[in-house]
N, C-alpha and C positions, 0 to 999 in steps of 0.2 A: 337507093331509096332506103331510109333507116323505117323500120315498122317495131312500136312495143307493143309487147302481148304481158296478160300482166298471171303470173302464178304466185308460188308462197311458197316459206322457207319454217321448219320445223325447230323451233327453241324451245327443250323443255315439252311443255304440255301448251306452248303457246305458236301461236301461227303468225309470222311475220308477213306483209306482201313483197313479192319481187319482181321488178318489171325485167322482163325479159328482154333487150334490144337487140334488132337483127340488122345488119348492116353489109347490103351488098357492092363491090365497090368493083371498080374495073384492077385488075393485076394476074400474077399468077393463082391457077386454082388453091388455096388454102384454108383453113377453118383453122380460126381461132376462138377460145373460150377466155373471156376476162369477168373475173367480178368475185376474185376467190372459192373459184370452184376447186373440189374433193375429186380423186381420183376418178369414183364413179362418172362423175360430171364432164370429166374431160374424156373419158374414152366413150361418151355416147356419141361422141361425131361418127362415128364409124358406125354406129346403130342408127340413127337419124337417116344418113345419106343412103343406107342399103333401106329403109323400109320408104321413104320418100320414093326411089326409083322402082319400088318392088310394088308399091300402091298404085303404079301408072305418071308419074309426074318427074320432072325432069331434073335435075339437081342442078344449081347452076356451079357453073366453071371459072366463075371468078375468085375475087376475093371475101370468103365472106367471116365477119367480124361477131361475133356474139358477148351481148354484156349484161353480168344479172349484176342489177342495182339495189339495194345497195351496198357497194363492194367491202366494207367492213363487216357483213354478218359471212359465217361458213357456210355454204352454199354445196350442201351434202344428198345423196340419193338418185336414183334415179328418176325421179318426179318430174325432171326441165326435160325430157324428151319431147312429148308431146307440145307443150307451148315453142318453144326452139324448131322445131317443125313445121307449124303452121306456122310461125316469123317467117320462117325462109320461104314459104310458098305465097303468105301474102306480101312477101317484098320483092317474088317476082311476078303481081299480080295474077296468080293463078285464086288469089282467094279474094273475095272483095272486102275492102274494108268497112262495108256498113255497121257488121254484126259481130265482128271478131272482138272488140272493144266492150262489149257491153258483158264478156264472161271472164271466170277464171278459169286458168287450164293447169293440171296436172296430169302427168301419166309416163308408164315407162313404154316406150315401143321394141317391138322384137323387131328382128329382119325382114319378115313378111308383111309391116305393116301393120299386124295386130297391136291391142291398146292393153296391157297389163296391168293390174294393179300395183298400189305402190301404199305406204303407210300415213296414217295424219291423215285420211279423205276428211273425216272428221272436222277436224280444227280447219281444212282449207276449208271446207263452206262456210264455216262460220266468219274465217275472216271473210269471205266473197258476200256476205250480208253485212255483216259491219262495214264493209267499205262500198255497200250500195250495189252491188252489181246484178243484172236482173238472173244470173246464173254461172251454174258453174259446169266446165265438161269438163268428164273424166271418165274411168273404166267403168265398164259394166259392175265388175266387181264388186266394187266400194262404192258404187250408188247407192245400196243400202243404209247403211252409213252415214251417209252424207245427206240420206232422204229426211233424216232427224232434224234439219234444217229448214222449217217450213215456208219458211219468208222470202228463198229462192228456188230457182226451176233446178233441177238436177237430170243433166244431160247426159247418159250413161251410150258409150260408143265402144263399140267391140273390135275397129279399125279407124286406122289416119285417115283413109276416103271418108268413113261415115262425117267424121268433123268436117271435113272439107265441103261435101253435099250438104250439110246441116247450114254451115256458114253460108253458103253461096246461095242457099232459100232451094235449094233441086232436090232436098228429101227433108219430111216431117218427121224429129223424132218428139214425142212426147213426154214431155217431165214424170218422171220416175217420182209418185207417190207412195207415201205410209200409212197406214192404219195405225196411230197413234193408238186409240182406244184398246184397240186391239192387244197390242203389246202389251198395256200393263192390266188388262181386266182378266185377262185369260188365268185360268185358277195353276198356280205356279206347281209341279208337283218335282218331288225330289225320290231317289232310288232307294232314301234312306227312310228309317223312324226311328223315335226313342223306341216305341213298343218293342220293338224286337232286340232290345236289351235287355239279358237277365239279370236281376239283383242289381248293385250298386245303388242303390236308391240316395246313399250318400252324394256319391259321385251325379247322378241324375240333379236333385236339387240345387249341388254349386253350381252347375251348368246351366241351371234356370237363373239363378242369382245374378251368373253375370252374363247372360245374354240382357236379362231384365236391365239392368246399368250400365253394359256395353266396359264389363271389367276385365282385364287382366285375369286367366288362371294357371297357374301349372297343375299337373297331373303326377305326383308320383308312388308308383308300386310296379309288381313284379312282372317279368314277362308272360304273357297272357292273360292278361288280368283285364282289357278291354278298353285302354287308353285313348289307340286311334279309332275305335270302334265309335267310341265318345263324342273325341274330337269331330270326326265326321258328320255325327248327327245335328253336331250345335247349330248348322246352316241352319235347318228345317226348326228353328224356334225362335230364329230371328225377324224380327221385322220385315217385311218387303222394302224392297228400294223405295224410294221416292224417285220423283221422272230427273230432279236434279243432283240427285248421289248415281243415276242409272249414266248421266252424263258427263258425270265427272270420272265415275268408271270408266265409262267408253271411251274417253279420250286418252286416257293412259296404255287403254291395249291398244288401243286404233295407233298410237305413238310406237309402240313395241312392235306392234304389225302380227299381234295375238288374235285379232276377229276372225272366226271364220269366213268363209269364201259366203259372199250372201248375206252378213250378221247384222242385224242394226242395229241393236244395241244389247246390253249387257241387261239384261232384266231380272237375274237372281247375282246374289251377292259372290264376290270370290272368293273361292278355299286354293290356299298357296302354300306348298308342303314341300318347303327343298330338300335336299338332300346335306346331310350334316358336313361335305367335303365343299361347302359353299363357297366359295370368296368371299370376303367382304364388298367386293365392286358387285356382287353378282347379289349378293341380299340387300344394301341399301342404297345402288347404280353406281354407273362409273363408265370407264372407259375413256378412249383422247377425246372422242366426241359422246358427252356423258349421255345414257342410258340409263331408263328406268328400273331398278331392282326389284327382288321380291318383297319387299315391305309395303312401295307403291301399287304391283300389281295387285294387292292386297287391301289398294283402297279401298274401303265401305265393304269390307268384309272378314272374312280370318287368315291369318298365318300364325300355319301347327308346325312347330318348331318339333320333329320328332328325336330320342333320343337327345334330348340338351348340351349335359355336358361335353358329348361327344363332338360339340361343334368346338370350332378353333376360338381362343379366347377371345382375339382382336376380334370379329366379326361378330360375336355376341355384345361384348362395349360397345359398336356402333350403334346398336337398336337405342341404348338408353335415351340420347337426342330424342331422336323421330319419336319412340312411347310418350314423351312429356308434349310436346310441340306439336304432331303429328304432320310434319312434314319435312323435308330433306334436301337441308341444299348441297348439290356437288360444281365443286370448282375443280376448274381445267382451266389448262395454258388460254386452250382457244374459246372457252365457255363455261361461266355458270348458271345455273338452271337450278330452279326450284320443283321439286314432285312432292303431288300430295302423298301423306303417309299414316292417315285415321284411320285404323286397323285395328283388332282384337286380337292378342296374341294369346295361341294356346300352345303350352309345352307341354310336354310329355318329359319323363325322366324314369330311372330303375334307383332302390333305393343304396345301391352299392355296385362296384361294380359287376360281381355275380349277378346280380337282381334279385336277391331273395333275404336280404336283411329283416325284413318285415314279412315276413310266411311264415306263416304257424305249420306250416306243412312240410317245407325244406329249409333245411339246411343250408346257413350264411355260410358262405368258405373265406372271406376277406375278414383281413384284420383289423380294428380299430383305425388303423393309421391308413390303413387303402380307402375305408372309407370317408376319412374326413378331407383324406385329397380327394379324391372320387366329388366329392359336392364342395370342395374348395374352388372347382373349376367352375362357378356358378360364382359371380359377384355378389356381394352384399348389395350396393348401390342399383345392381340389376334386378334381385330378388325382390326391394324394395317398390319397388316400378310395376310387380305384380299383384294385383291384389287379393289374388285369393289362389292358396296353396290348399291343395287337398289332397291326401291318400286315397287310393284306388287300391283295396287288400284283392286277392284272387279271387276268384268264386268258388263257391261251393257246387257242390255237384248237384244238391235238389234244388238249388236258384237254377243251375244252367242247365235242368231239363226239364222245366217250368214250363207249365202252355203259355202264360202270358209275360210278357216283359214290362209290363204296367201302363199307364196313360200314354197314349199317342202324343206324337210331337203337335199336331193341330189343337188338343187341349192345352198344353204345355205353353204353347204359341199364344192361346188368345190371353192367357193370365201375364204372360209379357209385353202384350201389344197393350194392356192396361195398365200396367207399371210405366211401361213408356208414355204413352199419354198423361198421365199426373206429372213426368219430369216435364211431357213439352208447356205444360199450363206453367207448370211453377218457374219452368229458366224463359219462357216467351221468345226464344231463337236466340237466350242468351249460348248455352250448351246442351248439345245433341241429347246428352243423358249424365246421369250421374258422374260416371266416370271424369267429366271432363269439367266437373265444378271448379272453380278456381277457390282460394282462400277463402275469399269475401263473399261467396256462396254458401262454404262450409258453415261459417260461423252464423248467416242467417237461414240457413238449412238445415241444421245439424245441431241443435240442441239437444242437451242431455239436460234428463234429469238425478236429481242427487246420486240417486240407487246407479245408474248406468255409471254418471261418473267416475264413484269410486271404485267399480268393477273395470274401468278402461283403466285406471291409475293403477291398481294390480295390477293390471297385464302389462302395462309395460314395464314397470319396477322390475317385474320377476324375468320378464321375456327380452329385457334389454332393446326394445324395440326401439327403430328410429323415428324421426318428427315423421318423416315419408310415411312410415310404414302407418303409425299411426292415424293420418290422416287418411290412409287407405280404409280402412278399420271404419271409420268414421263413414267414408260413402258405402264400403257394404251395407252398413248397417243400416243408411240411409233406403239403401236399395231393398233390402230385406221387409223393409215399416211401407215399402210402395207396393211391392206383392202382396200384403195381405191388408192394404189399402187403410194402414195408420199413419194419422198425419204426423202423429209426434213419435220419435222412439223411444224405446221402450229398453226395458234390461235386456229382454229376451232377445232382440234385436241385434243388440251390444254383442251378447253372450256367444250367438250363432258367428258372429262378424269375426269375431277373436277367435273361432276356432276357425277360423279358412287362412289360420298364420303358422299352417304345418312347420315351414322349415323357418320357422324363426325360435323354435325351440334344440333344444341342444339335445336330440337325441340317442348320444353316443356317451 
């Protein structure tokens, strides 16, 4: 008797279907797996038959044949457990075939039967809605998750029996519901604030500037001077997700198998902070079967690139792509796949490699030529790509023993959730925010007048600036005239926008 059960297979951020087929035949007892399965795939026979006899039910002694279709995609994970499973129990009619058809199945099984969770719960309900199905079984675990999919039941089983009684109608479970509302009404709070920053007021402002336009900044001055301290706080003045950037999120960690045990979804934005000994397969994905990197898990939020230079060159050149495009295709022998990669990058950097080039207080010990290699290690075409370079000088000792560290991020936050709304009127779902104007924005966006003009024509004559850079220049300034809510900009605009182009001056 051949029986299909139908599960899904993980490409990228997308969910393919794959019918499971189970075929028991009269011969010698063996188990075969066809349909290009991954290691994982092929040693679950030995998980399968010991949680099968360990649940109470009888393994049959024939020959039995397993085919996931269809056999050109990789067919990786341990997710075919559970479907492969109840194939073999309803093709030895232990399971009846009423109800088994009308779900998707995913799941890993242990030895005892139990149903473990596995990655992508996500993406398989969505395909188990797109392809009509009245639900989907899977772990307790990842019900959550997968509860974000309103349009189907979601069967959460803590054991191979619980499916078997579910199917056969001898126990009621009930679909595993979510409190939508819930999730995103609930007032979000974060461990961080501007307020308890001292001084930097400098530094505070470009952080409102490009959380406000969703720009590019680096950060550089000396050690302790408050960098990540910064970096940290920018979450808390950005926007709130929207229910559709909360799910485009969640589908890249649900992918990586980053949700917590329970999580349904991602409701505040991510901060992704590697470590400068990164790979490049490990900041923008990779691997034989490609993987999401830090740049995607970074979607709809920030990656603080701490210490810059110190990152290996190749691996800093690869950001340039994904920053223009905001997304990343990785090609392998057996797969390419596309990840999203619309992210805010904040660097950090020291101005030498001492870190004290710029302190009025110590003493530089590198020479001229340590430090022009020292920021040589930073590309031009890269630096270009940021759009707002700012110094971060030390503090002084009566800013950092201050009662107050000035405006909370909640004020700071509602004057950008107002800059944001004038860009959403003005691009109408063309782009997100400033940042991501194209040309043809620019030039009906970005009007100068005389006075501005010839102030940008300085700047770049003197500063050698590139067409990039410049048109960077151009949506700060953009962003700058939306915070204090002027339609047209202005010099002063201009003026502020050109000074956030630190390292494009020849400081040495």
């Amino acid at each position: 008797m051949i029986v299909k059960i139908t599960s899904s297979a993980i490409l990228g951020i997308e969910s393919w279907p794959v019918d499971v087929e189970v075929d028991i035949s009269r011969g010698l007892p063996q188990f075969f797996t066809v349909g290009l399965p991954d290691v994982s795939v092929k040693e679950s026979k030995d998980r399968i038959k010991a949680a099968i006899q360990n649940s109470g039910y009888t393994f049959p002694g024939n020959r039995v044949t397993i085919n996931l279709a269809p056999a050109d995609i990789k067919k990786e994970g341990t997710g075919y457990d559970l479907p492969i499973a109840v194939g073999i129990l309803a093709a030895q009619g232990i399971i009846t075939p009423d109800r088994f058809s009308e779900y998707l199945f995913i799941g890993e099984l242990s030895l005892d039967g139990s149903v473990k969770s596995v990655n992508g719960a996500l993406l398989a309900a969505i395909q188990a809605a797109k392809m009509g199905f009245r639900g989907i079984i899977l772990p307790r675990d990842n019900a959550a998750e997968a509860s974000m999919v309103e349009s189907i039941e979601i069967i959460a089983v803590d054991y191979l029996h619980d499916a078997v009684e579910f199917l056969n109608g001898t126990r009621d479970i009930p679909p595993m519901e979510t409190d939508m509302s819930r999730l995103f009404s609930r007032d979000l709070r974060y461990p961080f604030d501007f307020s308890e920053v001292n001084g930097q007021n400098q530094a505070k402002r470009a952080l409102e500037v490009a959380a406000a336009g969703g720009h590019n900044i680096i950060m550089v001055g000396p050690p302790g001077s408050g960098k990540t301290m910064l970096a940290q706080r920018l979450l808390t003045i950005l926007p709130d997700l929207s229910f559709e950037e909360a799910m485009e999120t969640t589908k890249v960690h649900s992918v990586a198998g980053l949700l917590g045990r329970g999580e349904a979804i991602l409701a505040t934005r991510p901060f992704r902070a590697p470590h400068h000994s990164i790979s490049d397969a490990g900041l923008v994905g990779g691997g034989r079967v490609p993987r999401p990197g830090e740049i995607s898990l970074a979607h709809n939020g920030v990656l603080f690139l701490d210490e810059l230079p110190e990152f290996k060159r190749n691996v800093l050149e690869v950001l340039r792509q994904p920053l223009e495009s905001g997304s990343i295709t990785v090609s392998r022998s057996l797969a390419s796949v596309t990840y999203p990669a619309r992210f805010m990058l904040v660097a950090a950097m020291n101005p030498c490699p001492c870190g004290y080039f710029t302190d009025s207080r110590r003493q530089c010990r590198c020479a001229p030529q340590q430090i022009r290699q020292y920021r040589a290690k930073i590309s031009g075409p890269l630096l270009d790509r940021i759009d707002i370079h700012i110094e971060v000088p030390s503090v002084r000792y009566r800013e950092l023993t201050g009662q107050s560290g000035g405006e909370t991020s909640e004020t700071i936050k509602e004057r950008v959730n107002r800059a944001r709304d004038i860009q959403k009127g003005r691009f109408r779902g063309a782009a997100l925010c400033n940042a991501g104007m194209s040309n043809r924005q620019i030039k009906s966006c970005c009007a100068l007048d005389e006075e501005s003009r010839r102030l940008i024509e300085m700047a770049v004559d003197r500063l050698g600036l590139s067409a990039r850079a410049y048109t960077r220049i151009l949506k700060v300034a953009r962003t700058i005239a939306d915070l204090e809510g002027e339609e047209s900009i202005r010099q002063s605009h201009v003026s502020e926008a050109i000074q956030y182009r630190t390292l494009d001056r020849d400081a040495i």
